[in-house]
N, C-alpha and C positions, 0 to 999 in steps of 0.2 A: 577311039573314044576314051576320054580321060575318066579315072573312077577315084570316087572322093570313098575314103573308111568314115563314115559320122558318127558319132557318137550322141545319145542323149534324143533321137528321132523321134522319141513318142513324147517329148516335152514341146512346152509350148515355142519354145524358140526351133528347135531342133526339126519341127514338120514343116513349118515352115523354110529351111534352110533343105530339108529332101526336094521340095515340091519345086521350090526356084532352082535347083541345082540338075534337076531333070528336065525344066524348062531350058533352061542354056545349053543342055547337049552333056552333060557329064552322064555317067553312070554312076550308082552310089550303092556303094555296101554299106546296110545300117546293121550295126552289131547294139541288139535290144533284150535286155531281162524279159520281157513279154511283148511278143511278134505281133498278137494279136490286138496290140493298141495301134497299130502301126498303120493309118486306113490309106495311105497311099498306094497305089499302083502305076506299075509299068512293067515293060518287059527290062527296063537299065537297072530295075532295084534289087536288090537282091539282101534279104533281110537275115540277118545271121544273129542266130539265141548265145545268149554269152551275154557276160558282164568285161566292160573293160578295166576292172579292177583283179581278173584273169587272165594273166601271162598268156596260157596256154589257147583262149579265146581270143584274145587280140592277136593274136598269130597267125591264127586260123583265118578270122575275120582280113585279114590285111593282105594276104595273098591278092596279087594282081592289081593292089591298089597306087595311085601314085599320087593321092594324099588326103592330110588327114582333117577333117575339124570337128573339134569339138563343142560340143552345146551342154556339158554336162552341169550339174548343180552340186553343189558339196552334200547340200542336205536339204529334205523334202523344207516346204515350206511355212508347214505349222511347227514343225521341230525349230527352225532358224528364226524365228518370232518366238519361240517358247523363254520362258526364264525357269524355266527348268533343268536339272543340270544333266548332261549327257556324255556318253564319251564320244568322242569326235573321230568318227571314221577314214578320214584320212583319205575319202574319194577322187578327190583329183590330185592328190600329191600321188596315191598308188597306183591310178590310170595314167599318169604322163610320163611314170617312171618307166612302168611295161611299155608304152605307147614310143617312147622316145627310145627303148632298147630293139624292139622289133624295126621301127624306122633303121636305124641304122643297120638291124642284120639285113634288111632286104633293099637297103640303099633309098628309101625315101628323104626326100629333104623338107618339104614344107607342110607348115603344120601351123593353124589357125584355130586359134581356141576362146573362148570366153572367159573373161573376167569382169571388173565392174569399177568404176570409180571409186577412188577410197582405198586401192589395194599397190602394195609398193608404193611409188616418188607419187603416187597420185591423191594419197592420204589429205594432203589438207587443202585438195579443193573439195572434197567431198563437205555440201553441210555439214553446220555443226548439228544440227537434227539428227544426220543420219549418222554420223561419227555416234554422238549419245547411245543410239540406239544399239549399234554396232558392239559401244562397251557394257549396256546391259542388258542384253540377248544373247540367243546362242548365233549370233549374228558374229559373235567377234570366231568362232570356230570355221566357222564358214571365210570370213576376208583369214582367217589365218591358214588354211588350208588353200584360198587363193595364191597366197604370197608364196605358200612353197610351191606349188606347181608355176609361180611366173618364175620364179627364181633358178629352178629345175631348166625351163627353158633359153631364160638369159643367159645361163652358160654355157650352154649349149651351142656346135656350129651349127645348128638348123635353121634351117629359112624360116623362122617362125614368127608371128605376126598374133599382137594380142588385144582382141578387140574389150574395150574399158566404156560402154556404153550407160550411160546415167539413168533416170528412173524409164522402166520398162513401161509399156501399156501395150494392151489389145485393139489399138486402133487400125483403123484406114491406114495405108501407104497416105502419107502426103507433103508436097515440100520437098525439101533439100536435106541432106545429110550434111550436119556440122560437126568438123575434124576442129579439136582443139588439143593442145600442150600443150602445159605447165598454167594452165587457166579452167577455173568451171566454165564449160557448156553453157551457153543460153540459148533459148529455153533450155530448162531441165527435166526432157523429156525424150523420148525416141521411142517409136514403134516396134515392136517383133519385128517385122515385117522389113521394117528398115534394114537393124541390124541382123537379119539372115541374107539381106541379099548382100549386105556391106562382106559378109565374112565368105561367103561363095566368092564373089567376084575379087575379092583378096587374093583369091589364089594365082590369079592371071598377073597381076600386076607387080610391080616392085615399091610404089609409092610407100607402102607400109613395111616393108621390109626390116625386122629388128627391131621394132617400134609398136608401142603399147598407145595408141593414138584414143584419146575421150569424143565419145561420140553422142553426138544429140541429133535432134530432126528440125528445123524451122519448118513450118506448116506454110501449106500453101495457100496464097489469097484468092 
């Protein structure tokens, strides 16, 4: 049985990406600041306390594993709406550095992470709304701490695969998953639920391979 290290578990995208990834027969170490958000069960889960913005936790966490994804978020989400000024904690630039050093001392290769439209070559299909917003929010610390962990990756030899999924919702699965490059998404929409299972079942294939693919949902009639 293959075991995914996930990161980001007790977030909304991240439970849903445990729950489908124990469905399909994986086993999954979730490395969680607080275990006890964590309401999933099984005997394949195995929930390790740490932050993966710790070397020494990610380390820990990653034994036996044979790979990785991430659901993490730069910064909580009243902070990244705030126009207030902050210092930018560097969350996923400092978890993919650890993440991408460990990988290599124990010979992992593929690593599936979240990003979002708007960040790197994908900047100007993002609306212009959400671009705005992007410049006067602490929204631009959050796509700029994006850019360096995709950037971290792109140079990287890892099989790494960056999913760039347009506005989130709490919806129903429904529909079809829509793969786009170098064009906005229509609709501009997608479900958790969508892209947890898009970034799980990433692992298996190659279609995405190296490639930061924008992702929507067409709803089903």
């Amino acid at each position: 049985m293959k075991r995914i290290l996930l990161y980001g578990a007790t977030g909304r995208t991240g439970r849903l990406a445990v729950d489908y990834a124990l469905q399909q027969g994986y086993a999954v170490t979730a490395l969680v600041r607080t275990p006890e958000k964590l309401l999933s069960q099984s005997p394949h889960l195995t929930v390790v306390p740490g932050l993966p913005t710790n070397l020494a936790d990610v380390r820990r966490a990653m034994q036996g594993c044979d790979f990785v994804i991430s659901t993490l978020s730069a910064l909580p989400e009243a902070d990244s709406f705030s126009l207030r000024k902050i210092t930018p904690p560097h969350t996923l630039e400092s978890a993919m550095r650890h993440t991408m050093a460990v990988m290599n001392e124990l010979g992992l290769r593929r690593i599936v992470t979240l990003s979002s439209i708007g960040v790197g070559d994908s900047w100007p299909y993002a609306p212009w709304y959400m671009r705005l917003m992007i410049r006067l929010t602490n929204f631009r610390l959050v796509f700029a701490d994006h850019n360096r962990q995709e950037s971290l990756l792109q140079q990287s030899d890892l099989e790494w695969i960056i999913a760039r999924p347009v506005a989130l919702n709490d919806k129903e699965l429904s529909g079809q998953l829509v793969v786009r490059y170098g064009q906005t998404p229509v609709p501009f929409a997608i479900s958790r639920q969508r892209l947890a299972r898009f970034m799980v079942d990433a692992l298996a294939g190659d279609d995405y391979l190296r490639k930061a693919p924008l992702l929507a949902e067409q709803p089903g009639h």
